[in-house]
C-alpha positions in Angstrom: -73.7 94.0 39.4 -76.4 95.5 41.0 -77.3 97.5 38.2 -78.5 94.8 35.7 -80.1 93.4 39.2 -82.0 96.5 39.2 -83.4 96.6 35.3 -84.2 92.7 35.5 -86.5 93.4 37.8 -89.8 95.4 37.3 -90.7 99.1 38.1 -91.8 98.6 41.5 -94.1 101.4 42.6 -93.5 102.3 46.7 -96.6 103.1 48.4 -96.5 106.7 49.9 -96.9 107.3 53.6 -99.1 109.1 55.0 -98.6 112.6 55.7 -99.5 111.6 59.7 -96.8 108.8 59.5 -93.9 111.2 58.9 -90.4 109.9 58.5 -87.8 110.3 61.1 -85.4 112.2 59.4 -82.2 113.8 60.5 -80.0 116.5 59.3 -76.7 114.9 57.7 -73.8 117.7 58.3 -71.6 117.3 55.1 -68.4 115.1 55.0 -65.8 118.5 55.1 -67.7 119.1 58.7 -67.4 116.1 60.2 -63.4 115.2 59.2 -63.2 119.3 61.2 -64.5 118.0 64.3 -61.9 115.3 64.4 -59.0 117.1 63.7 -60.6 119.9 66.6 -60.3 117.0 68.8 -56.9 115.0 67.4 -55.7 118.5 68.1 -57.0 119.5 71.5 -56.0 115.6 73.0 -52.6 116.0 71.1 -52.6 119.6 73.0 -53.0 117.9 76.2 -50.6 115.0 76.0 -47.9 118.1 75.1 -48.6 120.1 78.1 -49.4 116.8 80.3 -45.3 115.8 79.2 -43.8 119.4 79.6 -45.5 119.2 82.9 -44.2 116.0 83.1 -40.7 117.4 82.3 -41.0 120.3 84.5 -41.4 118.0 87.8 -38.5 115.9 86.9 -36.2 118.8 86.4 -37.4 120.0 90.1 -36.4 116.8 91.0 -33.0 116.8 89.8 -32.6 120.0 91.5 -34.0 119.4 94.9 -31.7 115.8 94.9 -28.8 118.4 93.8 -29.2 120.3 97.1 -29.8 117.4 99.3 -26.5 115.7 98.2 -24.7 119.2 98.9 -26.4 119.3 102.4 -25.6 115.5 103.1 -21.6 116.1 102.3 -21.8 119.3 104.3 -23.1 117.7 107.4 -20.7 114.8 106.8 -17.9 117.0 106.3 -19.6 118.7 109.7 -19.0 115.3 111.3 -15.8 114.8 110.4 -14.8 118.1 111.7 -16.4 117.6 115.3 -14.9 114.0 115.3 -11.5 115.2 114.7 -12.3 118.1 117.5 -13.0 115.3 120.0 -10.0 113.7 119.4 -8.0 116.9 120.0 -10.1 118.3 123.2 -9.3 114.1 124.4 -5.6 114.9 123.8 -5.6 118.3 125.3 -7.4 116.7 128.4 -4.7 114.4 129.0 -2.8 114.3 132.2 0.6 113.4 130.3 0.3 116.3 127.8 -0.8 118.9 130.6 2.6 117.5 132.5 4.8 118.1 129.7 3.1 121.5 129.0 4.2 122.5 132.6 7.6 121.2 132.5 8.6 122.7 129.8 6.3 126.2 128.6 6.0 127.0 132.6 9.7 125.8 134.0 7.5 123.8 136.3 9.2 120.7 138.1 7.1 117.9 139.3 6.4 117.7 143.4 8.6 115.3 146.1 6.4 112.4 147.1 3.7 114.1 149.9 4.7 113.9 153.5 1.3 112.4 155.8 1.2 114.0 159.2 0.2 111.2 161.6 -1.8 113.2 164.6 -1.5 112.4 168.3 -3.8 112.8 170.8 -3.6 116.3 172.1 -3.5 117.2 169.5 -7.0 118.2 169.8 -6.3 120.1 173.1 -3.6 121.9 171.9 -5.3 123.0 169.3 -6.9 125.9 170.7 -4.2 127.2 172.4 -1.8 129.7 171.1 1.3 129.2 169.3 4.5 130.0 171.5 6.9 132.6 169.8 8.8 132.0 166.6 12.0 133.5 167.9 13.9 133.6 171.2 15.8 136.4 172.7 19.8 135.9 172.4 21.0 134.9 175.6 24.6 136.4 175.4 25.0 139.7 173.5 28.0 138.9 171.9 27.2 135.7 170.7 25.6 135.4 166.9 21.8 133.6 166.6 22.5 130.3 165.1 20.9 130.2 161.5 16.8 128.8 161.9 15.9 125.9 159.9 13.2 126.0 158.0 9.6 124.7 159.5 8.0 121.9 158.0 5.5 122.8 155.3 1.6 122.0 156.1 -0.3 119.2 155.3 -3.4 117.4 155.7 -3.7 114.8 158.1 -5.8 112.5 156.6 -7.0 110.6 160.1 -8.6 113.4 161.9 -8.4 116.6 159.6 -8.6 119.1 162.4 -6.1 121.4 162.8 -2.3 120.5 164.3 0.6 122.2 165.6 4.2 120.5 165.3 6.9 122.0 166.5 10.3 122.5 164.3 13.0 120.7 165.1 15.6 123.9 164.8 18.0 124.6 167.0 16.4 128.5 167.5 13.2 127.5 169.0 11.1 127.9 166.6 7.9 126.0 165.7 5.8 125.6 162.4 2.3 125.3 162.6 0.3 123.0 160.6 -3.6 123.4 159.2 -5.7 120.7 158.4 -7.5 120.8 155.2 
């Protein structure tokens, strides 16, 4: 179309420039150059977005790994737990005034104590207190007569009223006398 456009119309003649006026011209770098320098840079950005994902890739995997080793410390230290839980419950058990009885009774062939016997002071007592006991035993009056079997003094206790030191005498038939401490 342009073409018989062209050859309707007559020769025109441009006018030349002057060789002041020059022409801003450029340097045109041919086609193969140009389709180069976009597949340098198709290939450095595709470059990029590869390393950016393997990066990308590499973080995740660290990831996975570090949440590996925090669930292995989380059961440890429930399993940790667990353990000092159930050693509660056994140091509880151990501590137990029923168990420690039974223990006694029957490892150690011991037998539980008579109810306590409460030594009710008098008032002397505290002037008596730092005298000294009279002998334990008496001389036989006859020679050929036997001493008579002693009975056994009463064991010390605490008396709880006063807690200083009392003396009671036995109740035997020898003479003798047990002493009693306070405390």
């Amino acid at each position: 179309m342009f073409g018989a456009l062209a050859a309707a119309l007559p020769d025109r003649v441009t006018p030349r420039r002057d060789r002041d006026e020059a022409a801003e011209l450029r340097v045109v770098e041919p086609a193969h150059r140009r389709r180069r320098r976009h597949w340098r840079v198709g290939t450095v950005a595709g470059l990029m977005l590869f390393v950016a994902l393997f990066l990308v890739a590499g973080a995740q995997t660290l990831i996975v790994q570090q949440q590996g080793h925090l669930d292995d410390v989380n059961e440890r230290i429930d399993a940790a737990e667990q353990e000092a839980a159930r050693l509660q419950i056994e140091v509880t058990e151990l501590r137990s005034p029923e168990r420690i009885q039974h223990e006694a009774e029957t490892k150690l062939g011991m037998v539980p104590a008579a109810e306590p016997v409460y030594l009710h002071p008098r008032l002397d007592d505290d002037a008596r207190a730092s005298e000294s006991p009279p002998p334990t035993t008496s001389p036989p009056t006859k020679a050929t007569t036997a001493p008579k079997a002693a009975t056994k003094a009463t064991t010390p206790t605490t008396a709880p009223s006063t807690g200083k030191a009392t003396t009671i005498p036995s109740t035997g038939t020898s003479g003798s006398t047990g002493t009693g401490s306070g405390r």
